[in-house]
C-alpha positions in Angstrom: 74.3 94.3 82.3 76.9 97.0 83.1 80.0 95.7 80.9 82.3 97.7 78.1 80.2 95.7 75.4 77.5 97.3 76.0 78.1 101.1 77.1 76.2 103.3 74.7 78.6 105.1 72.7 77.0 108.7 74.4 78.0 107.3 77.4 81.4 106.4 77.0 82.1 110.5 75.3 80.8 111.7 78.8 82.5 109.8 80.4 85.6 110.4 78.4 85.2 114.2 78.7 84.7 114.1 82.9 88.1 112.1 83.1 89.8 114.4 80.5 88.4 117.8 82.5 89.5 116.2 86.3 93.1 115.6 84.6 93.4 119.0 83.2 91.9 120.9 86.4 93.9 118.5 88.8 97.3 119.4 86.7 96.6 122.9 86.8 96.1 123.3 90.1 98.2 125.6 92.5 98.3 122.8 95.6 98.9 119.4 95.8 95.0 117.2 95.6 94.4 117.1 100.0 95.1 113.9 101.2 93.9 111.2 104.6 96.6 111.7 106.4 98.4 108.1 106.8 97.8 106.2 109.9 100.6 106.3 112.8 102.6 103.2 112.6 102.5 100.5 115.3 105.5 100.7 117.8 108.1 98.7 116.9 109.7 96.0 119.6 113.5 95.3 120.0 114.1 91.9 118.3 116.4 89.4 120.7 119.7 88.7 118.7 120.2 86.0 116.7 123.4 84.0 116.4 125.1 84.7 113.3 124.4 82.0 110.7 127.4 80.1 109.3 127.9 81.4 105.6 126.6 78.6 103.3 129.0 76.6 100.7 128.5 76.8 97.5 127.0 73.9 95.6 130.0 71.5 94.0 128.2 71.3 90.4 129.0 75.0 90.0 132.5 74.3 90.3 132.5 71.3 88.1 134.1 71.6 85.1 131.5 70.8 82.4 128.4 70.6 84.8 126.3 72.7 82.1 126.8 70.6 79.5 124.9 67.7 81.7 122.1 69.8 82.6 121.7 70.6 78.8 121.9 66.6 78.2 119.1 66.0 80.5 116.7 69.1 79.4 117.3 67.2 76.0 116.8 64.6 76.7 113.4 65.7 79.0 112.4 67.7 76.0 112.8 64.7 73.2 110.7 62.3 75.6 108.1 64.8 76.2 107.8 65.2 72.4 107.8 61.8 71.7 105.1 61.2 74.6 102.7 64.0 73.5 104.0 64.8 70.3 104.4 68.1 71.2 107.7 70.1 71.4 108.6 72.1 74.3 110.7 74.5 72.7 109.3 76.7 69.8 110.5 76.2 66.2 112.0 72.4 67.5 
């Protein structure tokens, strides 16, 4: 079986040591490591215009005065029934 738990320990030094030499030789080189150079890219085709999209509203419970408050009620109150069901809370240190 080829996993960490079992690599002999002479193993894992060479190892080690071949990784350690690449770095240093590839960061003391004079050139850039050569590269594949990267595929050409696909054409690309005109898309047909869109209409514009009318600009959404904004949702009324933001503008609500207090509209926090009753999402906090009802995560409460979702949080106490879930703790009562499963005995379990859902918050840590509640």
């Amino acid at each position: 079986m080829d996993v960490v738990e079992r690599i002999p320990k002479p193993d894992l030094m060479q190892i080690a040591a071949v990784w350690a030499s690449f770095a240093y030789h590839a960061a003391q080189r004079d050139q850039m490591l050569p590269r594949r150079p990267l595929p050409p890219e696909p054409p690309v085709e005109p898309k047909p215009a869109e209409a514009p999209k009318p600009a959404a509203e904004k949702p009324a419970s933001r503008s609500r005065p207090g509209a926090s408050s009753q999402v906090a009620a009802r995560v409460r109150s979702a949080e106490a029934s879930a703790s009562r069901s499963s005995g379990v809370s859902l918050v840590h240190g509640r």
